[in-house]
C-alpha positions in Angstrom: -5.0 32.4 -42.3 -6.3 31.0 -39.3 -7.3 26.8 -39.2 -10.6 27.6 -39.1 -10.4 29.0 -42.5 -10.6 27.9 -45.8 -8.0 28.8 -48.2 -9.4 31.0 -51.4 -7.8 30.7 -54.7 -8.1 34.1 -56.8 -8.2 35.3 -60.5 -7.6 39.1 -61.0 -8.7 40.9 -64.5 -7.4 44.3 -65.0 -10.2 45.9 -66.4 -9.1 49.3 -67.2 -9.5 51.2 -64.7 -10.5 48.9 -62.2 -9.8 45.1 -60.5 -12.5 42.3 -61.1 -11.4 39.1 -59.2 -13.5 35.8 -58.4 -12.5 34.1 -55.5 -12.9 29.9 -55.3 -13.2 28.1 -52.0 -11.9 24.5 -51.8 -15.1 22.9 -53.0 -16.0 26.0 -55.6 -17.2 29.4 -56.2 -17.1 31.6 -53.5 -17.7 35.0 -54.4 -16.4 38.2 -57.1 -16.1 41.5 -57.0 -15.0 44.9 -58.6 -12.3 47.0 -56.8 -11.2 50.5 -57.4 -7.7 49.2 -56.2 -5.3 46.7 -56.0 -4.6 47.5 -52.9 -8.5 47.4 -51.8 -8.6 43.7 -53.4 -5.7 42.9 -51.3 -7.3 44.0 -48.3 -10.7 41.9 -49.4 -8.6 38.8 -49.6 -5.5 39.1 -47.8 -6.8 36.8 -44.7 -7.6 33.7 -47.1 -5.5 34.1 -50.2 -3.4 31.1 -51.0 -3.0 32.4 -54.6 -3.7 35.3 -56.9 -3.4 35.1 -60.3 -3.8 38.4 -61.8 -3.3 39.2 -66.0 -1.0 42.3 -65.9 2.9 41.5 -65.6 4.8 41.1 -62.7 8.5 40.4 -63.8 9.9 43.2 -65.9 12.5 43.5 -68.5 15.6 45.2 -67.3 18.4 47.2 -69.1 19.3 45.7 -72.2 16.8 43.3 -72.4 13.9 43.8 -75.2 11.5 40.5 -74.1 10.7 38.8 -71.7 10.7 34.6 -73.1 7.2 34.2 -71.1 6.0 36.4 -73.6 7.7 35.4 -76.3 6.8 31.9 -75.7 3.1 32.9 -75.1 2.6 34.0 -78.5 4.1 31.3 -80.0 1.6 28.7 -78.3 -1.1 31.5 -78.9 -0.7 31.4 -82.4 -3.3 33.5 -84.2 -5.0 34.6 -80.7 -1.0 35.8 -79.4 -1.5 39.0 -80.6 -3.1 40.4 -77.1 0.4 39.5 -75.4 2.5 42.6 -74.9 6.1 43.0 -74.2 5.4 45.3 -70.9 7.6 48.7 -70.0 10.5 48.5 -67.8 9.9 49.6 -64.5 11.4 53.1 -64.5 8.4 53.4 -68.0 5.6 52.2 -66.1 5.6 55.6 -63.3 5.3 57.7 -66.6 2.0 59.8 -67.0 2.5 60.1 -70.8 3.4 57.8 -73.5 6.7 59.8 -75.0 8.4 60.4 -71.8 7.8 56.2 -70.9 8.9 55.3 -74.3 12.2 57.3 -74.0 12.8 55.7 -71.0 11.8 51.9 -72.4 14.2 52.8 -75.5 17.1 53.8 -73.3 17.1 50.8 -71.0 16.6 48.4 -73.7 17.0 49.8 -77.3 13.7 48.4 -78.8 10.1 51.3 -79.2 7.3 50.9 -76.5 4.1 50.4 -78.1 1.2 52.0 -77.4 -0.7 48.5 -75.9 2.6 47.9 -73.7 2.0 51.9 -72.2 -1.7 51.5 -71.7 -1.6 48.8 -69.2 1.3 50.9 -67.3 -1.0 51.6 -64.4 -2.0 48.3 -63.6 1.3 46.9 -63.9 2.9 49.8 -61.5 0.4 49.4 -59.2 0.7 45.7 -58.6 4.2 46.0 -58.8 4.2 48.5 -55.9 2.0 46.1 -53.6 4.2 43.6 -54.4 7.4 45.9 -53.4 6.0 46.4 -50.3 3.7 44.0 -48.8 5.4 41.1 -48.4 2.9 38.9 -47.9 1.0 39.8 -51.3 4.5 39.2 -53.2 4.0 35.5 -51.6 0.5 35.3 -53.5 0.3 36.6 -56.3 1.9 35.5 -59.3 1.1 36.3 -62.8 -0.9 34.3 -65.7 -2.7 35.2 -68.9 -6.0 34.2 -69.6 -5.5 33.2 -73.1 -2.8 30.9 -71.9 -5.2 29.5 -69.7 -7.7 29.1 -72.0 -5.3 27.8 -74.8 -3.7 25.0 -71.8 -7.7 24.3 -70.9 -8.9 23.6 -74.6 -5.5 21.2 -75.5 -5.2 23.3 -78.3 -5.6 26.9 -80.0 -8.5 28.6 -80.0 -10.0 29.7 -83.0 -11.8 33.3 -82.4 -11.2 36.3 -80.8 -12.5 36.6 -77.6 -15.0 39.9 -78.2 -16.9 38.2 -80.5 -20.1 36.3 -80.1 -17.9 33.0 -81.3 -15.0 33.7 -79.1 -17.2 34.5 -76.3 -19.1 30.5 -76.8 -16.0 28.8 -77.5 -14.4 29.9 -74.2 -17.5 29.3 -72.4 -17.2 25.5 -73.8 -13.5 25.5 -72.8 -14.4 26.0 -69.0 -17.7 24.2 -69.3 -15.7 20.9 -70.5 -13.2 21.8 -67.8 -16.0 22.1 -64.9 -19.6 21.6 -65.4 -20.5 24.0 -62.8 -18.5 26.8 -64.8 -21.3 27.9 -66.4 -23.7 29.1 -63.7 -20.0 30.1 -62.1 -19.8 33.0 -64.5 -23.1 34.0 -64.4 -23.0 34.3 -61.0 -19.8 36.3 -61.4 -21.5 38.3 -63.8 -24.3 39.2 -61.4 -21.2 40.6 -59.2 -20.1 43.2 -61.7 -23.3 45.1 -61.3 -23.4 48.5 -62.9 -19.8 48.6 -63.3 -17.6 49.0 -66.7 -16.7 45.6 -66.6 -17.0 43.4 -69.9 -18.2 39.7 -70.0 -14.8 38.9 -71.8 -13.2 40.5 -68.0 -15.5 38.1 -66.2 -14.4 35.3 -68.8 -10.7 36.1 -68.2 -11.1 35.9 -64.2 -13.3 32.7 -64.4 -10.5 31.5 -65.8 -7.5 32.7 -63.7 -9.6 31.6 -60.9 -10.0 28.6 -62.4 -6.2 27.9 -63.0 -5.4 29.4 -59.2 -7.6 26.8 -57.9 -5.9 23.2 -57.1 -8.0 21.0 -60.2 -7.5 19.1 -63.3 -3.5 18.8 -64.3 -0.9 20.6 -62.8 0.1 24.4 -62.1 2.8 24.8 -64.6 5.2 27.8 -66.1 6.0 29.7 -68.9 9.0 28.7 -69.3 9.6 26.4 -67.2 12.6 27.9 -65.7 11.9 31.1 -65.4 14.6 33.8 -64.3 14.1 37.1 -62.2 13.9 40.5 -62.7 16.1 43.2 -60.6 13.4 43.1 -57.9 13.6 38.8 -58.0 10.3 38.9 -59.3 10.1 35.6 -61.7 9.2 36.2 -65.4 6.9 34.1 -66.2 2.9 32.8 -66.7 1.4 30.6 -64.8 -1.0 27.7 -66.3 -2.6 24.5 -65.6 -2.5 21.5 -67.9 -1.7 17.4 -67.8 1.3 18.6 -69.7 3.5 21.2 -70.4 2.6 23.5 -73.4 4.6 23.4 -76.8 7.6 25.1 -76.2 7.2 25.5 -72.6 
């Protein structure tokens, strides 16, 4: 990043198929997008990035290891909404085209059944974790959050509906509102980005947020846990947050 340049702060949703990410400058919203690839959002933001928070797992369990504790303690702070969090494949399972052959790999290293949400989000995981493998300047950036965890460390508390609904949608939207007053015309604006693409509002929800937690703001970037240890590639385990203090548990 040269001086002249103002440092962005990034939040990445994997939408299923395809990489919605909202930027923030130092004094707010800069711009959002959709990308086809990971690697074509890292080429968008590369110059600029200081961080990139992006809701697919980077750390990964190893051989003989069934969870990850980020996970583990995400649900437990989740409560009733910590059903979205997924204990992801190991790394050798994500490369799999079909869910057998990635769940007889995932049993073998670590004795415990892949399910079926775990193997659908293989693609995104594999592909960030590639980038990260070997760019060496996006492994400095990016690290990985959930937006539920953000969302719950916004709020103070747990949230009460499920985010596709018309109550879950409202009661996030109060969450950033009460967080930053400008967050409302912030996701309509990201919105407006998606255009005619697949992407849901709850993806441009779940960005907002990231980008929201990437950004220096209100309380501190925190982790889940706090101590987090590293995978065989020295990737941490862990989700990143932002609160005043450190979640139940964490």
């Amino acid at each position: 990043m040269s001086e002249s340049e103002e440092a962005l702060y990034v939040g990445v949703d994997w939408a299923g198929g395809s990489w919605f990410a909202v930027a923030f400058g130092p004094s707010g919203f800069e711009d959002a997008g959709v990308f086809d690839g990971i690697g074509d959002l890292w080429a968008r933001y590369e110059e600029r990035a200081d961080r990139v928070l992006v809701d697919v797992p980077i750390g990964l369990v190893g051989d003989g290891e069934s969870e990850r504790a980020c996970d583990r303690l995400a649900r437990e702070v989740l409560g009733e909404r910590g059903a979205g969090v997924v204990t992801p494949p190991v790394r050798e399972a994500t490369r799999k085209r079909r869910y057998p052959a990635a769940n007889r790999v995932h049993e073998r290293k670590t004795g415990g059944e892949l399910s079926k949400q775990a193997f659908a989000i293989s693609d995104g995981i594999a592909a960030v974790d590639e980038l990260l493998r070997n760019v060496p300047e996006a492994r400095t950036a990016f690290a990985e959050s959930h937006p539920e965890v953000c969302f719950r460390a916004f709020a103070g508390e747990p949230l009460s509906y499920a985010k596709r609904t018309a109550a879950g949608y409202a009661e996030r939207m109060r969450i950033l509102a009460n967080y930053d007053h400008d967050a409302p015309p912030t996701v309509q604006a990201a919105a407006a980005s998606a255009g005619d693409s697949d992407v849901r509002v709850d993806d441009v929800l779940d960005a907002v947020a990231l980008a929201y937690t990437a950004r220096p703001g209100p309380g501190e970037l925190r982790s889940l846990p706090s101590d987090p240890p590293t995978d065989a590639e020295g990737f941490p385990l862990r989700m990143l947050y932002r609160a005043a203090e450190p979640l139940d548990g964490a």
